[in-house]
MOPAC internal coordinates of N, CA, C and O (Angstrom, degrees):
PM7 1SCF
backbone

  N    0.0000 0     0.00 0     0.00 0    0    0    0
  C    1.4454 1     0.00 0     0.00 0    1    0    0
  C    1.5270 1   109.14 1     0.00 0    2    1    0
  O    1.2310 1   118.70 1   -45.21 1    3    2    1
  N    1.3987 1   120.09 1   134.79 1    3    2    1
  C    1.1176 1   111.51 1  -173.06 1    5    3    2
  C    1.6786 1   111.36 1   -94.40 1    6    5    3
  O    1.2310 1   129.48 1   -20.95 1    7    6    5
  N    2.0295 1    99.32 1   159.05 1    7    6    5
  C    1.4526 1    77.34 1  -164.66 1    9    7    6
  C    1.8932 1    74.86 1  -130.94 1   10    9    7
  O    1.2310 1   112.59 1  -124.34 1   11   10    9
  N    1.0120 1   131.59 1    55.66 1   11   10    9
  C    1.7535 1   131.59 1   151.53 1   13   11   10
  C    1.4674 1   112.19 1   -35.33 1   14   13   11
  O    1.2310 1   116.92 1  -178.13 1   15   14   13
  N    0.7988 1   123.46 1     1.87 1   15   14   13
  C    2.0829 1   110.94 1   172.64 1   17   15   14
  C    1.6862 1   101.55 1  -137.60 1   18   17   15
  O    1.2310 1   125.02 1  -158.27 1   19   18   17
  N    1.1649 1   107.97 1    21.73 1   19   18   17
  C    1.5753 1   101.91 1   174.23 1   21   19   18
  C    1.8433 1    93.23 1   -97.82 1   22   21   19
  O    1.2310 1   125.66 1    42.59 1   23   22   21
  N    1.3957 1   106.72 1  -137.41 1   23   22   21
  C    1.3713 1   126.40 1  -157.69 1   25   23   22
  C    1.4551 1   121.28 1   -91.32 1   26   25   23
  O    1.2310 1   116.02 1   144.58 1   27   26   25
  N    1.1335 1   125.16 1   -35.42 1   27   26   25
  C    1.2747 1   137.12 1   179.50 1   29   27   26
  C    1.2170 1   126.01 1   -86.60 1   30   29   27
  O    1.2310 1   113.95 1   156.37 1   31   30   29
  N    1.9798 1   129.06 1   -23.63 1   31   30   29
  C    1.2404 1   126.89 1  -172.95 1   33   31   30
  C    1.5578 1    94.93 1  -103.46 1   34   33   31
  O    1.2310 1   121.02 1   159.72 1   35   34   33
  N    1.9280 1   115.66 1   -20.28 1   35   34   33
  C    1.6940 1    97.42 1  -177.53 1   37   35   34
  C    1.5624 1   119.01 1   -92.85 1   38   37   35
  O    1.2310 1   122.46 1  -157.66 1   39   38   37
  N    1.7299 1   112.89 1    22.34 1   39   38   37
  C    1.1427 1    99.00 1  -157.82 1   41   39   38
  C    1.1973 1   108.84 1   -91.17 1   42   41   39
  O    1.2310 1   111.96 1  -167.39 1   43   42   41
  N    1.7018 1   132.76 1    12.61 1   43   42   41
  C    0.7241 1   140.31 1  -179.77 1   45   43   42
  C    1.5722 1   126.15 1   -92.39 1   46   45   43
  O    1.2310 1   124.43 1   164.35 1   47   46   45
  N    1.5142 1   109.11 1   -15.65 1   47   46   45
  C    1.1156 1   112.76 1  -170.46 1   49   47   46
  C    1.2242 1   117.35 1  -116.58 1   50   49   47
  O    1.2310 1   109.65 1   -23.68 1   51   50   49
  N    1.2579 1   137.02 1   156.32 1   51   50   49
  C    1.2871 1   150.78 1  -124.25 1   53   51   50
  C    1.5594 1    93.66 1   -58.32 1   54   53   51
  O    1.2310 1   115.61 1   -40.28 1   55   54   53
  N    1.4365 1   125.94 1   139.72 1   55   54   53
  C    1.5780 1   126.08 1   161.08 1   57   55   54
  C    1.5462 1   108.81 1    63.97 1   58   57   55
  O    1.2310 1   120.79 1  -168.64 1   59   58   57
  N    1.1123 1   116.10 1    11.36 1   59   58   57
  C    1.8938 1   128.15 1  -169.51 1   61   59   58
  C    1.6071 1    98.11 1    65.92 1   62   61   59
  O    1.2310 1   105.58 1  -155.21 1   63   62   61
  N    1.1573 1   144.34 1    24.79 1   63   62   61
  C    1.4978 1   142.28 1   163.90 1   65   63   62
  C    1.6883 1    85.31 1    86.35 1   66   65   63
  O    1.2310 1   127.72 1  -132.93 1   67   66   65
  N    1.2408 1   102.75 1    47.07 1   67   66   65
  C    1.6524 1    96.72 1   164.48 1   69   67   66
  C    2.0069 1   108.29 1  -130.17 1   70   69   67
  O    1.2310 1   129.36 1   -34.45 1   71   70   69
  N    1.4972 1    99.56 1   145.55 1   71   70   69
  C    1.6185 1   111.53 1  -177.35 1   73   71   70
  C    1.4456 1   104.49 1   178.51 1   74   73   71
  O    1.2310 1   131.92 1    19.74 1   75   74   73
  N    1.3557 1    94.59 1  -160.26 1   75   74   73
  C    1.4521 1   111.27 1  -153.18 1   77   75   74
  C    1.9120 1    90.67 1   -94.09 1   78   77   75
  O    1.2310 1   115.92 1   -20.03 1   79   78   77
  N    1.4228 1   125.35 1   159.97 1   79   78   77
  C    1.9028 1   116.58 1  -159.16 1   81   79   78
  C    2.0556 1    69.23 1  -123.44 1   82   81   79
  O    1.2310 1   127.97 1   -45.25 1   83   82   81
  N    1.7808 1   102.25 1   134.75 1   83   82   81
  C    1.4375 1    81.27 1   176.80 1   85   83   82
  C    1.5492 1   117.63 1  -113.91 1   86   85   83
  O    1.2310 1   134.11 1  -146.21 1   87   86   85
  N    1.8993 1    90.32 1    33.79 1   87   86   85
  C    1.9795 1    94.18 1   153.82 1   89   87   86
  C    1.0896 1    98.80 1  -100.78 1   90   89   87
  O    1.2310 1   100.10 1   150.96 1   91   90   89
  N    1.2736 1   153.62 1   -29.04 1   91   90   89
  C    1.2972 1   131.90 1  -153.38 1   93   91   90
  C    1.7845 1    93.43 1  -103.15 1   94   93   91
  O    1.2310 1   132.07 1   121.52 1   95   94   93
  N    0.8755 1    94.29 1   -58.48 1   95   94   93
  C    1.9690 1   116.15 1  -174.18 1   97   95   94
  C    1.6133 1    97.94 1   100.13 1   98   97   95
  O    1.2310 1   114.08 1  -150.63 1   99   98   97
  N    1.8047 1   128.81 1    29.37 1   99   98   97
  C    1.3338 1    85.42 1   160.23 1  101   99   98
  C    1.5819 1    98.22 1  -105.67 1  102  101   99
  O    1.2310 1   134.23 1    -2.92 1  103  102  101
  N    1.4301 1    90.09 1   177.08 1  103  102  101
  C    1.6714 1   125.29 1  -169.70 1  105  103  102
  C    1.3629 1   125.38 1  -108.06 1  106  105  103
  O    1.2310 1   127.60 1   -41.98 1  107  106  105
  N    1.4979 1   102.97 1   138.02 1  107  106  105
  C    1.9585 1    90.91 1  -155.24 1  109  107  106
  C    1.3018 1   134.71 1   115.59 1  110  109  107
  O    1.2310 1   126.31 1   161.53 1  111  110  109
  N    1.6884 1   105.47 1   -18.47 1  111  110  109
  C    0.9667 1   112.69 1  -169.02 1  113  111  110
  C    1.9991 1   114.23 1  -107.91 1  114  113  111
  O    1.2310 1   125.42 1     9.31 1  115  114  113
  N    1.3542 1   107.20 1  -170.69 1  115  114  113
  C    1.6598 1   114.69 1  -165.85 1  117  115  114
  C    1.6266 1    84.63 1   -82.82 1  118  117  115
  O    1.2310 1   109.42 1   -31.83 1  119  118  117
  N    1.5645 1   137.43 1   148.17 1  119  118  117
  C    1.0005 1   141.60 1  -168.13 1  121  119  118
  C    1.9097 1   101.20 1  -152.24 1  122  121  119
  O    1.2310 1   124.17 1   -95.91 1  123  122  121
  N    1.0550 1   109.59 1    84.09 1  123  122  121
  C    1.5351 1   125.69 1  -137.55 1  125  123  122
  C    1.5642 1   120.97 1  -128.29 1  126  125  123
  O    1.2310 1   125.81 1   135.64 1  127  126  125
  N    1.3657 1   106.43 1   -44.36 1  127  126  125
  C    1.1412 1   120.44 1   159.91 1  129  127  126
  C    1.5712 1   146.37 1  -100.46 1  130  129  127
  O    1.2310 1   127.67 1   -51.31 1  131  130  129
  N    1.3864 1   102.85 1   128.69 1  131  130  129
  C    1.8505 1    92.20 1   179.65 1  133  131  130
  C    1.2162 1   117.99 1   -81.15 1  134  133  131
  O    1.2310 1   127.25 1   -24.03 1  135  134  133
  N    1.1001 1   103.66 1   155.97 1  135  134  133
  C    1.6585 1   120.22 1   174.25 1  137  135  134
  C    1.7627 1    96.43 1  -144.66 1  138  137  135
  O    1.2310 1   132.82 1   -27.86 1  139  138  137
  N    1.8377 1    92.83 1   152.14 1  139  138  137
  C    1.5906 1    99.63 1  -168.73 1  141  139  138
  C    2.2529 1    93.57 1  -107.46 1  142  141  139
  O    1.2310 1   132.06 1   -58.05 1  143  142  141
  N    1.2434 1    94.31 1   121.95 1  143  142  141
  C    1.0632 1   107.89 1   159.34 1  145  143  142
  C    1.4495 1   152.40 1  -141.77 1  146  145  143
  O    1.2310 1   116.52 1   -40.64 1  147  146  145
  N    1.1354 1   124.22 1   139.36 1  147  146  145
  C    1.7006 1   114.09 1  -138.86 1  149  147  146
  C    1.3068 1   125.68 1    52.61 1  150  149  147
  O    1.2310 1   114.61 1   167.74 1  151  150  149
  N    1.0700 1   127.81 1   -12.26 1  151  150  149
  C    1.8392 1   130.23 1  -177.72 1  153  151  150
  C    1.5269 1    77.77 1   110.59 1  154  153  151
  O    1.2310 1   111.55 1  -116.86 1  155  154  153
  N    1.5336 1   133.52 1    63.14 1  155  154  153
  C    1.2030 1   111.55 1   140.92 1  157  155  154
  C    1.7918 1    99.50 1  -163.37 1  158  157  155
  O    1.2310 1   118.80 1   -27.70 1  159  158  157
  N    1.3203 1   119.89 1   152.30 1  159  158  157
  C    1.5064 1   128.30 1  -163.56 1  161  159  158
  C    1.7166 1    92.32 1   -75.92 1  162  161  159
  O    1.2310 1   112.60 1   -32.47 1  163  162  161
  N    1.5334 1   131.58 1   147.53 1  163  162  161
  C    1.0744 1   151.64 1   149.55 1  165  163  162
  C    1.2324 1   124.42 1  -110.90 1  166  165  163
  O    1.2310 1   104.24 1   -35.65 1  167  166  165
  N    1.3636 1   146.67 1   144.35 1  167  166  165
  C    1.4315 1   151.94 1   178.10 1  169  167  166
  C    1.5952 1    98.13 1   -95.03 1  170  169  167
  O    1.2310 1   124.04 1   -60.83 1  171  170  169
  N    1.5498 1   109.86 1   119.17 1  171  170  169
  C    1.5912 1    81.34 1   162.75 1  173  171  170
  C    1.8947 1    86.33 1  -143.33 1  174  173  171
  O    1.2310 1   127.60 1    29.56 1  175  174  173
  N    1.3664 1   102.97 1  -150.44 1  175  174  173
  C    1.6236 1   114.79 1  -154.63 1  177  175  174
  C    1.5140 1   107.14 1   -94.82 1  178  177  175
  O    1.2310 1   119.80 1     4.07 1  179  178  177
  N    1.5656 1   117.98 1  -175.93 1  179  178  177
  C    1.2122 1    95.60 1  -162.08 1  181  179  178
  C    1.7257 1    98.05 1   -85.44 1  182  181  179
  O    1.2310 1   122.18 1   133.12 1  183  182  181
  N    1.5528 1   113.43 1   -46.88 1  183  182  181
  C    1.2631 1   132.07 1   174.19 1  185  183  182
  C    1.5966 1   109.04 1   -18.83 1  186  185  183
  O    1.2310 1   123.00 1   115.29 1  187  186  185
  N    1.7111 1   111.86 1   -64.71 1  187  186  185
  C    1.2332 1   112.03 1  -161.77 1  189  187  186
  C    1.8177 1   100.86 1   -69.69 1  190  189  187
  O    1.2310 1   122.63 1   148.73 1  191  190  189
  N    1.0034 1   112.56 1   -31.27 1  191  190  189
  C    1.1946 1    96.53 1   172.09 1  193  191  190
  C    1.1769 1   160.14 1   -88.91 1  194  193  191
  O    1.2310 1   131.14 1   179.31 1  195  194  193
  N    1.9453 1    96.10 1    -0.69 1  195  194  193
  C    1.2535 1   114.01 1   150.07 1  197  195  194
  C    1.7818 1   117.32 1   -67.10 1  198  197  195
  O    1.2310 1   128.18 1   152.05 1  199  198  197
  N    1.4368 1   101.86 1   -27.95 1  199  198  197
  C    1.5658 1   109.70 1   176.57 1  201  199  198
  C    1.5861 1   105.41 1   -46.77 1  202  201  199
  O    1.2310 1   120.39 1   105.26 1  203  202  201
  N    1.4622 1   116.85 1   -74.74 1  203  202  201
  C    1.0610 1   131.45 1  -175.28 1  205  203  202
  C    1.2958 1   121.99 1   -29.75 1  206  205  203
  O    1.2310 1   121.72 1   136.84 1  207  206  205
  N    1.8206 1   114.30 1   -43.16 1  207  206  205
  C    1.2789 1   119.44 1  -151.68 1  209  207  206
  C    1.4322 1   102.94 1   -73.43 1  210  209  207
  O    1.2310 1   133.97 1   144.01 1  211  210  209
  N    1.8385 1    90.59 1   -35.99 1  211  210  209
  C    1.8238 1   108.21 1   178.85 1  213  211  210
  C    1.7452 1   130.09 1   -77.90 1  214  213  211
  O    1.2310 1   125.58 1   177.85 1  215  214  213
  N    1.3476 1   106.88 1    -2.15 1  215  214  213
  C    1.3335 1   131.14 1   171.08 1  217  215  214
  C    1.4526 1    99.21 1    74.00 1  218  217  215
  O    1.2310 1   109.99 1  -129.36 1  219  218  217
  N    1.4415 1   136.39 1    50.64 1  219  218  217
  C    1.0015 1   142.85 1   157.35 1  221  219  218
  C    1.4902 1   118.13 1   -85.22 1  222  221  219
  O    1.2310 1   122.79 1   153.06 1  223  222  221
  N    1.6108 1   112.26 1   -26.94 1  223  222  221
  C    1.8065 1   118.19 1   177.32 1  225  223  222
  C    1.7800 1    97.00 1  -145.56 1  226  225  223
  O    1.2310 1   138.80 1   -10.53 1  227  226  225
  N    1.2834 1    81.16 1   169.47 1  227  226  225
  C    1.2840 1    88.80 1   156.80 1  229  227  226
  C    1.5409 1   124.23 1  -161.24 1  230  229  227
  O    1.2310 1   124.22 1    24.13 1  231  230  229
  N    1.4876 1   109.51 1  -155.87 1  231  230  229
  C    1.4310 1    88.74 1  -149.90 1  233  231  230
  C    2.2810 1    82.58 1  -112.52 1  234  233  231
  O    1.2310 1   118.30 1   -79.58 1  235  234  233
  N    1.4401 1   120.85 1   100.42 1  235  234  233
  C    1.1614 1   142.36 1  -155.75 1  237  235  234
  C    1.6965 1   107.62 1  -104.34 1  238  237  235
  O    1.2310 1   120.10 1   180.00 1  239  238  237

């Protein structure tokens, strides 16, 4: 099972793939996943984007 958002594949990238998620705005967290918005890619967290998938938020 692959595990690409754990510890070893983000440690390369800026801050270990850690920052601020800019649906939620908190800070600190794994910043991991894309999402397409406006015609342009965003990084956000894992949370918000289970939100999204379930139509609880979106990306505004």
């Amino acid at each position: 099972m692959s595990k690409a958002h754990r510890g070893k594949g983000i440690r390369e990238l800026v801050s270990a793939g850690r920052g601020e998620c800019p649906v939620c705005k908190r800070s600190g967290v794994k910043i991991l996943y894309e999402m397409e918005s406006g015609g342009q890619k965003i990084q956000i967290c894992k949370t918000c984007k289970a939100a999204i998938k379930h139509g609880k938020k979106s990306l505004a």
